[in-house]
N, C-alpha and C positions, 0 to 999 in steps of 0.2 A: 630457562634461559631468558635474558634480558634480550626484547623484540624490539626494532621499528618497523611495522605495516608498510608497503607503499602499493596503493589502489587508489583507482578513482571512479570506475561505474557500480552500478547497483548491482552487477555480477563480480565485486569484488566484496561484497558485502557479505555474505556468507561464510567467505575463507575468515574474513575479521574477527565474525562472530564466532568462530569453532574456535580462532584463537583464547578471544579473550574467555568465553564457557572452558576451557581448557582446566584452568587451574593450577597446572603448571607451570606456565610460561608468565612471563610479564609484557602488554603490549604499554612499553613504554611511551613510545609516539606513533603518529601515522603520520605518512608522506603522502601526498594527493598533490594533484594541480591545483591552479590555482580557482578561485571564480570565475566563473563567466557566464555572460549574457544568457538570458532565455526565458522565452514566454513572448505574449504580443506585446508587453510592456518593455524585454530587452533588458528585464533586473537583474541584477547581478547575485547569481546564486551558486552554494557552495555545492561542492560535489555528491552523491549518495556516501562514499568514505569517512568526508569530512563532517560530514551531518551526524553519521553514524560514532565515529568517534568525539563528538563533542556532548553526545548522551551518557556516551559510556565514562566521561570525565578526562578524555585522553588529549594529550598535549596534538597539537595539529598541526605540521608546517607542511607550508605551501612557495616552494620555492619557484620563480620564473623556470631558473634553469639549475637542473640538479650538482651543475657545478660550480653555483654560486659562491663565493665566500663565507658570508655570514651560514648559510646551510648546513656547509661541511665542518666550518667548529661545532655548530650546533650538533652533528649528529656527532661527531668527535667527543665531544663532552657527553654527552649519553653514553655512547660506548657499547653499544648494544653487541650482544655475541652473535646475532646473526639477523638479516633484513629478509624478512619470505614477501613477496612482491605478485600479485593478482591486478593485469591489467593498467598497472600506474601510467600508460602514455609517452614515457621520456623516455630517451635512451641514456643509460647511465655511465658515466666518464668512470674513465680506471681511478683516477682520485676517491671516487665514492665507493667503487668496486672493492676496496682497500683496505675500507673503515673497520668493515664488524671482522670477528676472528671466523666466523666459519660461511663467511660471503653473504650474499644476495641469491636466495634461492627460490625461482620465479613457478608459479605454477600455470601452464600453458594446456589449453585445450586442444589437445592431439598427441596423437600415441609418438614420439617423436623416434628416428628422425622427421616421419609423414609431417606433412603441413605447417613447414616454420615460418611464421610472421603473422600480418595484424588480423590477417582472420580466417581462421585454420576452419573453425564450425562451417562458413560458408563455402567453402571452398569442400570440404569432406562432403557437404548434401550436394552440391553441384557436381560433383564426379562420379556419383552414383555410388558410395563407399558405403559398404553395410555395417560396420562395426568403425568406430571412434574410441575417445576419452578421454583423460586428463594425464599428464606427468609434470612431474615434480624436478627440476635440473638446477645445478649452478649456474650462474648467468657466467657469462666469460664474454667478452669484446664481439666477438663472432653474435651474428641473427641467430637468436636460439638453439645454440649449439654445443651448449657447457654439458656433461657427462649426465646423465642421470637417474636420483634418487628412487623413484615409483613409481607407480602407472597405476591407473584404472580404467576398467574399459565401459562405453557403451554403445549400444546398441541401438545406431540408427535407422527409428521406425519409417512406415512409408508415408506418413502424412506428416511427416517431422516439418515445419520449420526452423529456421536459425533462431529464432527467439525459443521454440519448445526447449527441443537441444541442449543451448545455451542456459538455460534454465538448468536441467538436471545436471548438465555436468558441473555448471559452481557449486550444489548443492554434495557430490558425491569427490567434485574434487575438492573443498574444506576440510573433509574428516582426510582426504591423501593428505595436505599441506599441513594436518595438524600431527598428523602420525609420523610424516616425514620431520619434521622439529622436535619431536618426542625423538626418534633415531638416531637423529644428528647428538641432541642432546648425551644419551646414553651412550652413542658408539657406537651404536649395533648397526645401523645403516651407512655406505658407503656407497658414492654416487661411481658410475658405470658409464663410461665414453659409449657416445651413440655409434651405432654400428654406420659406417662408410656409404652402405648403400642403403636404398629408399626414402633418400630424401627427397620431398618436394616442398614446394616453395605456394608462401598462403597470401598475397598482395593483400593488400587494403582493396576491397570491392568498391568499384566507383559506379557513379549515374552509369556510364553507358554501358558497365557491365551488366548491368539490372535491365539492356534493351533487350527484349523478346524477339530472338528472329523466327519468325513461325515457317522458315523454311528448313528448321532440323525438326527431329522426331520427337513427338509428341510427351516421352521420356525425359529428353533434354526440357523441352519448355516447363513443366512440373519442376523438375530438379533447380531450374534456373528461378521461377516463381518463391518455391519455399526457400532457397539458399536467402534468397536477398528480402523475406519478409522474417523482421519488420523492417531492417534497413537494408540498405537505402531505398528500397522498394521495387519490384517490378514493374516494366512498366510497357506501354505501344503506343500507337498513334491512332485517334478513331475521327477523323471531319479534319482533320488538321489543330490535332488539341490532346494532350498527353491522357492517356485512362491509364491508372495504375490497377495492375492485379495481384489480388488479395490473397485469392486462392482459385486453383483449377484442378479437373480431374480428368487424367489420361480417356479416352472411349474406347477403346478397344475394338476392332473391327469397323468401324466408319472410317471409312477411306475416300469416301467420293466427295469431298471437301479440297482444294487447290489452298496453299498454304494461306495462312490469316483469313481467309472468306469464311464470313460468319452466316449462319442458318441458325434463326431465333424461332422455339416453341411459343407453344402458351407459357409450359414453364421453365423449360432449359435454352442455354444459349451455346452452342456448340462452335470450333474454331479449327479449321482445317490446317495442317503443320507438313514437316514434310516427312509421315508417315501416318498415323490415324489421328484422328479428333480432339482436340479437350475437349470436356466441359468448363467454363465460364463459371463460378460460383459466387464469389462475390469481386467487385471492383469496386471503384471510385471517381470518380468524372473531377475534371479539372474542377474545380471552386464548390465542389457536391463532397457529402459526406458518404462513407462507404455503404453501399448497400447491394441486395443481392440480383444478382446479372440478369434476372429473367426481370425484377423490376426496372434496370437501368434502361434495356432494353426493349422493353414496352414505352417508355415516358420517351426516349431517342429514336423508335419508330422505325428501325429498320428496314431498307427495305434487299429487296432480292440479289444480290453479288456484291455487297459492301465488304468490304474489306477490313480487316486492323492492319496497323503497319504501311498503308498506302501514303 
């Protein structure tokens, strides 16, 4: 089948790559955002997608908005039989919905209907969910809602974060997104309406959802830490000046800690929640670079009923 791509982060990058190693398919173009800003200098640089596809020799458009004018003849004129879409950012107008003959067919990190929207990984390690993965669906007008094609599952470890995670499933949902375009292609696959029940809903994780309340259980603060590393980061208050946490470890059985009150080793730094302990393992201090919480807290001095979160 004749493809246009549309991704824009570096976990779109792997679906790309199964396409174009494929050998059957044609990635005719790829759809990305556009440039933007980043670095201390504020240069204007191209996406990991777009990067990607201008090695491999493939045409690139980067439209403002995907239902531009100029855009839609241009994919018109390509004519592609079908658009498989990893992460591209926009929301697609029924005009574009329209183009290819057998749709936009997005691959989405969550077993759906579980965790429809912009970030289903974090939200699955934040609820405590043991199993994930990726599926394959028609895009239809509806938040992630179109019938769908394939699944695969995995298996959410306990020291997972949203960047581990996120990692394995682009990697395991590639060869889904390239087998599902092999099915479509042949016939042999036919997309399946999600079942009515078990839907939940995956928001966009913001700064204050990344704030630590160290008065739930020590469970929760874990789950809330790795959900939101590496973005947008967790985070608490230590002197009146934001410390982000990197990572922590459940104590099991230390209870005599009052939530946030930190009690520093020689080499651990432990933090009272409202049931047992963390551990503290590494953090990062406002304008400090990350390092490990028994040195933060040596060099910041601690002393006896300080608090996080005050």
């Amino acid at each position: 089948m004749k493809l246009v791509f549309a991704g824009t982060p570096e976990v779109a990058v792997p679906a790309l790559d199964a396409l174009i190693a494929s050998g059957r398919h044609e990635v005719a173009a790829v759809v990305t955002r556009p440039d933007a800003q980043a670095g201390r200098g504020r240069r204007m640089v191209a996406s990991p997608v777009a990067e990607r596809a201008a090695e491999a020799g493939i045409e690139v458009l980067k439209p403002a908005r995907p239902r531009d004018p100029g855009f839609l003849d241009r994919l018109r004129e390509i004519a592609p039989d079908c658009c498989p879409v990893v992460a591209y950012g926009a929301l697609l107008p029924r005009v574009a919905l329209d183009v290819p003959v057998h749709g936009w067919v997005n691959l989405h990190f969550s077993l759906l209907p579980a965790w429809r929207g912009a970030a289903p990984v974090q939200h699955s390690i934040m609820a405590g969910d043991g199993i994930t993965g990726a599926s394959t669906f028609l895009i239809e007008e509806g938040l992630d809602s179109g019938p769908v094609y394939g699944t695969v599952t995995e298996e959410i470890r306990p020291t997972d974060t949203s960047g581990d995670l996120l990692t394995r499933l682009a990697l395991a949902g590639a060869g889904l997104l390239a087998a599902t375009m092999d099915g479509i292609e042949d016939g042999t696959l036919k997309a399946v309406p999600q079942p009515a029940e078990g839907i939940t809903l995956a928001p966009k994780v913001n700064v204050e959802d990344a704030h630590v309340d160290w008065s739930t259980p020590s469970l929760r603060v874990d789950r809330v830490v790795r959900g939101c590393t590496p973005a947008p980061g967790a985070w608490t208050v230590f002197r009146g000046e934001r410390l982000k946490l990197i990572q922590v470890r459940p104590v099991p059985g230390r209870d005599d800690l009052a939530p946030g009150v930190l009690a520093a080793g020689k080499n651990d730094v432990h933090v009272g929640t409202g049931s047992y302990a963390v551990e503290l393992l590494w953090v990062q201090a406002q304008g400090k670079k990350p390092m490990r919480a028994a040195d933060w807290a040596r060099g910041a001095r601690i002393t006896e009923g300080e608090r996080l979160g005050a």
